[in-house]
Structure formats: structure tokens, C-alpha cells
C-alpha positions in Angstrom: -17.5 -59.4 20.5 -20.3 -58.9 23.1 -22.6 -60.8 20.3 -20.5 -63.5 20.2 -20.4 -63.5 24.1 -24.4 -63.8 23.6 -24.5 -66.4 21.7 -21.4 -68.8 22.1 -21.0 -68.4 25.9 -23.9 -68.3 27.5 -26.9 -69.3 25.1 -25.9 -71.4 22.3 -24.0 -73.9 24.8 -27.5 -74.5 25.9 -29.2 -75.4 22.7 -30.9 -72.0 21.8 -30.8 -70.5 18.6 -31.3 -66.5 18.0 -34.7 -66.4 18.6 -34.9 -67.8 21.5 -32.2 -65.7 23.1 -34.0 -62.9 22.5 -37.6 -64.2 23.4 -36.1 -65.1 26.7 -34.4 -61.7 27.4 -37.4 -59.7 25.9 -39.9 -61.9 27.8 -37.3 -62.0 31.2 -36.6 -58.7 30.9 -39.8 -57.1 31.6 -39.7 -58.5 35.2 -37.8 -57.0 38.1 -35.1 -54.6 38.1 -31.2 -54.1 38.6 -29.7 -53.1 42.0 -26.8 -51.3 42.3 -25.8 -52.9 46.0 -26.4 -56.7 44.6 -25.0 -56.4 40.9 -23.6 -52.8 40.6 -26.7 -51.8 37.7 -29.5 -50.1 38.3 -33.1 -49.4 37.8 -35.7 -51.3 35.8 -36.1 -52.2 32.7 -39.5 -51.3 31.5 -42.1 -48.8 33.0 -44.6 -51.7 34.3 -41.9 -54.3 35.9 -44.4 -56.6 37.1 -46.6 -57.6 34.7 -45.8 -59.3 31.0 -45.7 -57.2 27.6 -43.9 -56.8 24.4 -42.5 -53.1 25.9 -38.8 -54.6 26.8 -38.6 -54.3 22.8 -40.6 -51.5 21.8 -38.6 -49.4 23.9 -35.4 -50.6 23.0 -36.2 -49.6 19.4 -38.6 -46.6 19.9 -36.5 -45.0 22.8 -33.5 -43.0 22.8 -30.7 -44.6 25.1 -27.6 -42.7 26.4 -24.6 -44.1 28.0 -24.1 -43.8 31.6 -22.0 -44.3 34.6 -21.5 -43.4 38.3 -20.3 -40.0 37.7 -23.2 -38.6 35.7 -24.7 -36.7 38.2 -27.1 -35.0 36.0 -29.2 -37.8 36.7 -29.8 -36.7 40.1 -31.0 -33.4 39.2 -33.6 -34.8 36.6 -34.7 -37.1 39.5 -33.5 -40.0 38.0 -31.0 -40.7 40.5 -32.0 -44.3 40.7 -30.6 -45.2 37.4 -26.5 -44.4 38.5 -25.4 -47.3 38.0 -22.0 -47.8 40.9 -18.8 -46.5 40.3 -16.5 -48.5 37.4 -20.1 -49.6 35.7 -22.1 -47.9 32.6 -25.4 -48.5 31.6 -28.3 -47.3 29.0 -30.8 -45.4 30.3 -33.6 -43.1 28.3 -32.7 -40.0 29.7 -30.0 -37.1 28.2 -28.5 -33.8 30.5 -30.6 -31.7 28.2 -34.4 -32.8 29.7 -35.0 -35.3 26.4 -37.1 -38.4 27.9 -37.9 -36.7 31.4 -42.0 -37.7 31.2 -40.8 -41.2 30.5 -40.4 -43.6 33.3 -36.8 -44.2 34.6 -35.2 -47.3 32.6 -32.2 -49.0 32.0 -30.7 -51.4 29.9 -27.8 -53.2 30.0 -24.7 -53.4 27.2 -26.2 -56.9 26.0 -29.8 -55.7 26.2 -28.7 -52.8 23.7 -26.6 -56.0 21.6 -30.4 -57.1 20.7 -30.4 -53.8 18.6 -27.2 -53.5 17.5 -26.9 -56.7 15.9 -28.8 -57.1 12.4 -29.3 -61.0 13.1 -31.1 -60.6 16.8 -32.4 -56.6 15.6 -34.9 -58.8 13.2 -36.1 -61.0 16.0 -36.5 -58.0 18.5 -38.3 -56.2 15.7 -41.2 -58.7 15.1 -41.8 -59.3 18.9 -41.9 -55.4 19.7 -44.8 -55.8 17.1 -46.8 -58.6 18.5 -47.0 -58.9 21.9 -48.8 -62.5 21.2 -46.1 -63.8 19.7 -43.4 -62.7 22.1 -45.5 -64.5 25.1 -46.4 -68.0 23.1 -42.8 -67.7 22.3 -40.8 -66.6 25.8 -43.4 -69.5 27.3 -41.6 -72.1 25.0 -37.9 -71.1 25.7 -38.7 -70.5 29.0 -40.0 -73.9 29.6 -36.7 -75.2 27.8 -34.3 -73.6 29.6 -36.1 -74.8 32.9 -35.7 -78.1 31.7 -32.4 -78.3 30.5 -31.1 -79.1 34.6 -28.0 -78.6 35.6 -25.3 -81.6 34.6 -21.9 -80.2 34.3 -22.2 -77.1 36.4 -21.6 -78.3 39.9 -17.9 -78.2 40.8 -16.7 -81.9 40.9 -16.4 -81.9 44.6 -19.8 -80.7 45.1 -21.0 -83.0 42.9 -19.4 -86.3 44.1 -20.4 -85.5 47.9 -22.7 -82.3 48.2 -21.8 -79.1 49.9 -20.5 -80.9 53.4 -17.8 -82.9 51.2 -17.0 -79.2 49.3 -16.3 -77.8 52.8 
């Protein structure tokens, strides 16, 4: 079901095929982080969240990722307190209550991060970019630069469309 979220909702709609989705999460994904005040996740998603590499998917496969929410306040005591995500919300992240994963940075991923593993059809995509980092950059450059220039046509409400935000108000 969260696949076909993926893919019918939110990518395919746009013109991008497998692939793509996943060079553009795998290549978006090593950037920035979640916040719990702004989206109720949190933490990053990779150790280095500021500069480009394949290690969005080597970790997704490599790692061992545990289900989370607000209430696992074992986190805290590991000193990964930063990856709680806020209350009602769960989360991956590659720590466990019994130590496992405490040298490795504090990350996180999301429920349709982990789909990129879960799902044979994007696993095989996720495989060959966590194995060439080369790849994964020529090919996040290309979707990137498509979904850039796909605009914007049809996601204005009407009102704000016909007359701008004044005529909304």
C-alpha cells in the first residue's frame, strides 16, 4: 500500500518511473535532516548530511533499522535522544535497547525510505546505486533537473491561480 502511495500519488503523476524515484530519494536524502517541531520526525539521515554520497543506500541495506516512536525512551539513555520522533509518530533508526549500532552515527529513516528496501521492484534500483556512487550522482542530477522543470500547472488552488494570493484572501 505505502508502495503504491510511492509510486501512483506522488511520483508517477509526475512522469517518473522506478528509478528515478529512488535516485531522487537516495540522492535528496543525503541532505538535511527531520525535525521533530516542523514535521514531527527526527534526526538525519545519513552520518555526513551535507555533502553528496551513495551512503543513503548503503545504509539502508547494510544497517540494522528498528522501529521507533515517542515513548522509546531508551534512546535517551544511549544518547540518541535526538532521533524520538514526537508523540503519535514512528520512525527507523539504527539503534536497538540492547547497545547494537551505538558507535554508529544517529540516523533515521522514514516508513517510505525503508519502502525502497522492502519492495523487490525499487530494492533492485537501491541495490545498484548503494554500489556505485557514480551512478547514483549522474543519475539523481538527471531527475533532479526534471523534477525542477516540470513547474507547477495544476497545483495552485483556482483562486490563487486566477488572481494571486490578494484575490485568495
Amino acid at each position: 500500500k505505502l508502495c503504491g502511495h510511492i509510486r501512483d500519488e506522488v511520483f508517477y503523476r509526475m512522469g517518473f518511473g522506478d528509478r528515478e524515484i529512488v535516485a531522487l530519494l537516495c540522492g535528496g536524502h543525503v541532505y538535511g535532516r527531520c525535525h521533530r517541531g516542523s514535521s514531527g520526525y527526527a534526526g538525519a539521515w545519513v552520518e555526513h548530511p551535507t555533502r553528496f554520497s551513495n551512503e543513503y543506500a548503503t545504509d539502508m541495506l547494510e544497517d540494522e533499522w528498528r522501529l521507533v516512536g515517542h515513548e522509546d525512551t531508551w534512546l535517551d539513555d544511549m544518547g540518541a535522544a535526538e532521533l524520538r520522533p514526537a508523540a503519535g509518530n514512528r520512525q527507523y533508526v539504527n539503534k536497538c535497547p540492547l547497545g547494537t549500532g551505538g558507535d554508529d552515527a544517529n540516523q533515521m529513516m522514514l516508513l517510505s525510505d525503508m519502502a525502497l528496501a522492502w519492495d523487490p521492484d525499487f530494492r533492485v534500483h537501491l541495490e545498484a546505486f548503494a554500489a556505485d556512487e557514480a551512478m547514483l550522482a549522474r543519475e539523481f542530477g538527471a531527475a533532479f533537473k526534471k523534477l525542477t522543470e516540470l513547474g507547477c500547472e495544476g497545483v495552485l488552488q483556482p483562486e490563487v491561480a486566477a488572481g494571486g494570493l490578494a484575490a485568495a484572501r
